[in-house]
C-alpha positions in Angstrom: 0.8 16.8 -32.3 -2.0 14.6 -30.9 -5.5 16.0 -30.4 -6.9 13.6 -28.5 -9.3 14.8 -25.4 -10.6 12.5 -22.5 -14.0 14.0 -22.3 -16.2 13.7 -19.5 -19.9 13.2 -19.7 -21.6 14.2 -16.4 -25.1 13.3 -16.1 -27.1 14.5 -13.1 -30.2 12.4 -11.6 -32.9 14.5 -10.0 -32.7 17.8 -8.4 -35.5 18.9 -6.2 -37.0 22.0 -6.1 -35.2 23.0 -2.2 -32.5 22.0 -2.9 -29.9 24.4 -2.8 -26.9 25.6 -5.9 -24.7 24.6 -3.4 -25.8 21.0 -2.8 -25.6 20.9 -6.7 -22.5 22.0 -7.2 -21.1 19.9 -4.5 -22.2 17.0 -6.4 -20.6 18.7 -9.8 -17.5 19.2 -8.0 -17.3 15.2 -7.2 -17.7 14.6 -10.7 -14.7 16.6 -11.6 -12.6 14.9 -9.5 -14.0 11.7 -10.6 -13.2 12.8 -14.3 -9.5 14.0 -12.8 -9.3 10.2 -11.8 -9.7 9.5 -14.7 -7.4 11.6 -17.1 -10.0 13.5 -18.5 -9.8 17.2 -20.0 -13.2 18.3 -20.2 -16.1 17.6 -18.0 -20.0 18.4 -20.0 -22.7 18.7 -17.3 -26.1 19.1 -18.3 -28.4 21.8 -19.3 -30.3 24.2 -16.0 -27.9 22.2 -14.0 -27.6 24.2 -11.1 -31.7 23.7 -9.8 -34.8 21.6 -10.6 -36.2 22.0 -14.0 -38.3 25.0 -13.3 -40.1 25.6 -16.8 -42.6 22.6 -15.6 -44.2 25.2 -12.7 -46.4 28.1 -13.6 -45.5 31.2 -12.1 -47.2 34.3 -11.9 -44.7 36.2 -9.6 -41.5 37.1 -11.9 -39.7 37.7 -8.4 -40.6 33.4 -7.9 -38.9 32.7 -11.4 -36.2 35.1 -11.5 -35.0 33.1 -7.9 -33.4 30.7 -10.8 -31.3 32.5 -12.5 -28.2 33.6 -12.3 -27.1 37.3 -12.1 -23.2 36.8 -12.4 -21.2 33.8 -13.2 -19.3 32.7 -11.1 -21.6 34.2 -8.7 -20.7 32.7 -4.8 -22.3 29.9 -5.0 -20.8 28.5 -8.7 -17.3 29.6 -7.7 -16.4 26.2 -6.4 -16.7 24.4 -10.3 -14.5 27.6 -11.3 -11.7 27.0 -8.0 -12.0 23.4 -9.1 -11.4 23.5 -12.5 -8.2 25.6 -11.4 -6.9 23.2 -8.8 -7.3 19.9 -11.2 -6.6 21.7 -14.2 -9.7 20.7 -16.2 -12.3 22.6 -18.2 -16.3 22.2 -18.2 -19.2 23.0 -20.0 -22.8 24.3 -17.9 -25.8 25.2 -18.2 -28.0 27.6 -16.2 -30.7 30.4 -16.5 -28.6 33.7 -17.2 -30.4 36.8 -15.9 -28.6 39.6 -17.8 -29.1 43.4 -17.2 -28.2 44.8 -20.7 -28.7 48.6 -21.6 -30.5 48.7 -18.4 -32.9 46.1 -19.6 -32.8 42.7 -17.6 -33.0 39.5 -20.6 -33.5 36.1 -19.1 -32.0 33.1 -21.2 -31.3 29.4 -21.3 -27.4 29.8 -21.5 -24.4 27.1 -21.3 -20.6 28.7 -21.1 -17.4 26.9 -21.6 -14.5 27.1 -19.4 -11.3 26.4 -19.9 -8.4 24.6 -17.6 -7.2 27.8 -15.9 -11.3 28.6 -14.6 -11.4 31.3 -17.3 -14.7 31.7 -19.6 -13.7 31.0 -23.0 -17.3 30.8 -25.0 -21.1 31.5 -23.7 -24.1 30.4 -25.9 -27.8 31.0 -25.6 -30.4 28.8 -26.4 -32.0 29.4 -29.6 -34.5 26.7 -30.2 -36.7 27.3 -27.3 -39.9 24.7 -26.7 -43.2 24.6 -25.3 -45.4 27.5 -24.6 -46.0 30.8 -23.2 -49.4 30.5 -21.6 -50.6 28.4 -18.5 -52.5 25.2 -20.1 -53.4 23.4 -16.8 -54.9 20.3 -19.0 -51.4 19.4 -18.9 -49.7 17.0 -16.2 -46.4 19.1 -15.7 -45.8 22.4 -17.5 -43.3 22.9 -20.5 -42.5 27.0 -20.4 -39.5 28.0 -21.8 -41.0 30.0 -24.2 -42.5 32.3 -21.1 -39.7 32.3 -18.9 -36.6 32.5 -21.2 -35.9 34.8 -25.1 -34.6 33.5 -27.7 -30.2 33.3 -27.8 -29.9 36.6 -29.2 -25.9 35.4 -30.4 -26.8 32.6 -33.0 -24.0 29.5 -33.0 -20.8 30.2 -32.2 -17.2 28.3 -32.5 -14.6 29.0 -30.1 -10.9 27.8 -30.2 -10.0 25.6 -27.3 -8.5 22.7 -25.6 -6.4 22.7 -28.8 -9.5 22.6 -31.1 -12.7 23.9 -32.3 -15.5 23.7 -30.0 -19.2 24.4 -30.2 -22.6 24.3 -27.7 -26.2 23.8 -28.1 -28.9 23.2 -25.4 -31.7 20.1 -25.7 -33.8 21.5 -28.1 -31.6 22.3 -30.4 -30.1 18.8 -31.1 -33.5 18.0 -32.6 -32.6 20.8 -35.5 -30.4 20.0 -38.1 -29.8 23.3 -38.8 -27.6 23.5 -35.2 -25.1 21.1 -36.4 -24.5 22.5 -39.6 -23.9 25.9 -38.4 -21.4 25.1 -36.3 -19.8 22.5 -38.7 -19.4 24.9 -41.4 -17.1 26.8 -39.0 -15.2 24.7 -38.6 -16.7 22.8 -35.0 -15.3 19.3 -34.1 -16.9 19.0 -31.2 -20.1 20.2 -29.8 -21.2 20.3 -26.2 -24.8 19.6 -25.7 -27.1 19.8 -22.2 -30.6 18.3 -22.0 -33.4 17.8 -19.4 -36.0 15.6 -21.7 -39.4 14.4 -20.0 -40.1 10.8 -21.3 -43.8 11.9 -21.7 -45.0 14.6 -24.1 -48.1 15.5 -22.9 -49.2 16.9 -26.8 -48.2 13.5 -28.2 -48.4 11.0 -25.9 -48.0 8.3 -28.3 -44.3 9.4 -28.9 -43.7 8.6 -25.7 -42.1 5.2 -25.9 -39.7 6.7 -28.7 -38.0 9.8 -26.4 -34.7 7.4 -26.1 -34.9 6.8 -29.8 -35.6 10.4 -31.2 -33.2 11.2 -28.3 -29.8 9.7 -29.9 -31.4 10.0 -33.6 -31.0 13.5 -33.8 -27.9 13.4 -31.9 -26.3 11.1 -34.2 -27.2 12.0 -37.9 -25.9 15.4 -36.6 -22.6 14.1 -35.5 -22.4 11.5 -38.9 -23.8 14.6 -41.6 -21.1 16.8 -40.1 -18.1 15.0 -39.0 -18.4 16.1 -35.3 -17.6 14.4 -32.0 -21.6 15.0 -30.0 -21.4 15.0 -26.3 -24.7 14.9 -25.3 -25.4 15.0 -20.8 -28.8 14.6 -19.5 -30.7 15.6 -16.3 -32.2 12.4 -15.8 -34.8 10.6 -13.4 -37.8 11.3 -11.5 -37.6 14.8 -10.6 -40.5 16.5 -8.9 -43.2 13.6 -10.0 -41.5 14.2 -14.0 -39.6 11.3 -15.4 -36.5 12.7 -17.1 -35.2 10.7 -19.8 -31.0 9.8 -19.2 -29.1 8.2 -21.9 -26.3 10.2 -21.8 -23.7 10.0 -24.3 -20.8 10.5 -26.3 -20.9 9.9 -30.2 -18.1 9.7 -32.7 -17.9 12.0 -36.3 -19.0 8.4 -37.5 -22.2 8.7 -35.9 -21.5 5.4 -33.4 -22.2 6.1 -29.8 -18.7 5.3 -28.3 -20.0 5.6 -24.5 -23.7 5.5 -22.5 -24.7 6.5 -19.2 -26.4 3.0 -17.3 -28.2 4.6 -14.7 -30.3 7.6 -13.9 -28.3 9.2 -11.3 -25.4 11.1 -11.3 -22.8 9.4 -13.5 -19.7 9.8 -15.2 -18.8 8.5 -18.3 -15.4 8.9 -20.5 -14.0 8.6 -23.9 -10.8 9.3 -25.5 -12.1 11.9 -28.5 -9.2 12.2 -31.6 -10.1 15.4 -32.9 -8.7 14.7 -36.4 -11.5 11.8 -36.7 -13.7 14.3 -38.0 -11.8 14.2 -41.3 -12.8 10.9 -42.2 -16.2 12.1 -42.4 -15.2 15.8 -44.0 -12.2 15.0 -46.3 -14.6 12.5 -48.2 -18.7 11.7 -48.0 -19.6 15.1 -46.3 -16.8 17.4 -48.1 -18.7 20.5 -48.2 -16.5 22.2 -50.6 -16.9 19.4 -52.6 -20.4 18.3 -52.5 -22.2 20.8 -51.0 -24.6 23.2 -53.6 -25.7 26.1 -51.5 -27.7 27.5 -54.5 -30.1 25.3 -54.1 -30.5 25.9 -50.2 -32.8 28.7 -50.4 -36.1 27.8 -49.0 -34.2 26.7 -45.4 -33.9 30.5 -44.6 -37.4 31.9 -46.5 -38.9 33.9 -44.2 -41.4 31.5 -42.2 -45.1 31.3 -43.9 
């Protein structure tokens, strides 16, 4: 039985801060059909897809910040990427702020869900690397707050059996951890979904700004090659609100080799036909981890932090 997938990559270029979920989704919705055109199974959009990359603003007003996030899913104005996914029988992957009331409590995260061919919600994740800062630092040229406006995923890495394999998701930060890939390798993940909005300059270390596109697919593919996974990684990309967003979209093999690259910074599909049974070239042989790996010796990566 083949397991080969025709995954979509679909980046987005800027998204301003009036416009409107349903302008976004409208141009989501094209890129499904695009994807249809084109055979494909799966279509990954990018992380806080549905509005502007709000983190860069300081907001004092929790009413202001809670305005982008989601309180259901699909809520009225996300329903069309659910109807659509029906209609051309394909899945997708999002991202958006998730605003959940739990135990009477309301819990804001940085969440991507996976849905399947028939519109159905088949795996959620929340972000557990979260960057930046908590506390206004006006010095800077554009804010970085995820650390003020969003908690940390409170359900680790998860794998979840679809599209006739093992799937995974992660959110821009995390790609940057090792740790992400290997979690979700050792169970079992052959391919992981990943969303990103990246600003090319990094206001703490501005002399790393020039290496963003490097660091960018670095991480992205020692994870894939040290684990044996397919990495779909989809930016929000271009200038958005005065920030330049870094784009380089891309799919990556279990080999490591980036297979297909986004060109532009706009919204942009690319494609690739992933064979999910690649990944045992890498995990039958080099990266066996019944075979090679010595856990014993692991301790120190989960000591409690100095």
């Amino acid at each position: 039985m083949s397991r080969k997938l025709i995954i979509g990559a679909a980046q987005l270029g800027p998204i301003t801060r009036h416009e409107t979920r349903t302008q976004a989704v409208e141009r989501m919705v094209a890129l499904m059909h695009q994807a249809h055109g084109r055979g494909a199974d799966l279509v990954v959009f990018p992380e806080l897809a549905l509005t502007t990359f709000f983190p860069r603003w300081y907001f004092e007003d929790q009413a202001e910040v809670d305005a982008f996030f989601e309180r259901e899913m699909p809520g009225p104005e996300t329903r069309p990427l659910f109807d659509t996914a029906r209609e051309l029988g394909i899945g997708f992957y999002l991202g958006y702020a998730e605003l959940a009331l739990e135990n009477g409590q309301p819990h804001h995260f940085n969440t991507s869900i996976l849905v399947d061919a028939s519109g159905r919600i088949v795996g959620k994740y929340r972000k557990v690397h979260l960057p930046g800062h908590t506390q206004h630092e006006p010095w800077r040229p554009f804010q970085h707050l995820e650390k003020r406006y969003f908690e940390p995923g409170d359900r680790g890495f998860g794998a979840w059996q679809a599209f006739g394999g093992t799937m995974g998701m992660a959110l821009c930060n995390d790609r940057r951890w090792p740790e992400t890939y290997r979690m979700l390798a050792l169970q079992g993940v052959e391919l992981m979904m990943l969303g990103y909005n990246t600003p090319i300059h990094y206001p703490p270390v501005p002399e790393h700004d020039h290496l963003q596109g490097f660091h960018n697919h670095l991480c992205m593919q020692a994870g894939a090659y040290q684990n044996g996974m397919w990495v779909v990684g989809v930016a929000k990309a271009g200038r958005e609100e005065g920030c330049e967003l870094l784009g380089q979209s891309c799919i990556i093999a279990p080999t490591g080799e980036i297979v297909a690259m986004a060109a532009s910074q706009e919204d942009e599909l690319i494609t690739h036909e992933c064979d999910l049974d690649r990944t045992r070239e890498i995990r039958e042989h080099i990266f066996n981890f019944a075979l090679h790996r010595r856990p014993e010796t692991y301790g120190l990566i989960t000591s409690p932090v100095a």
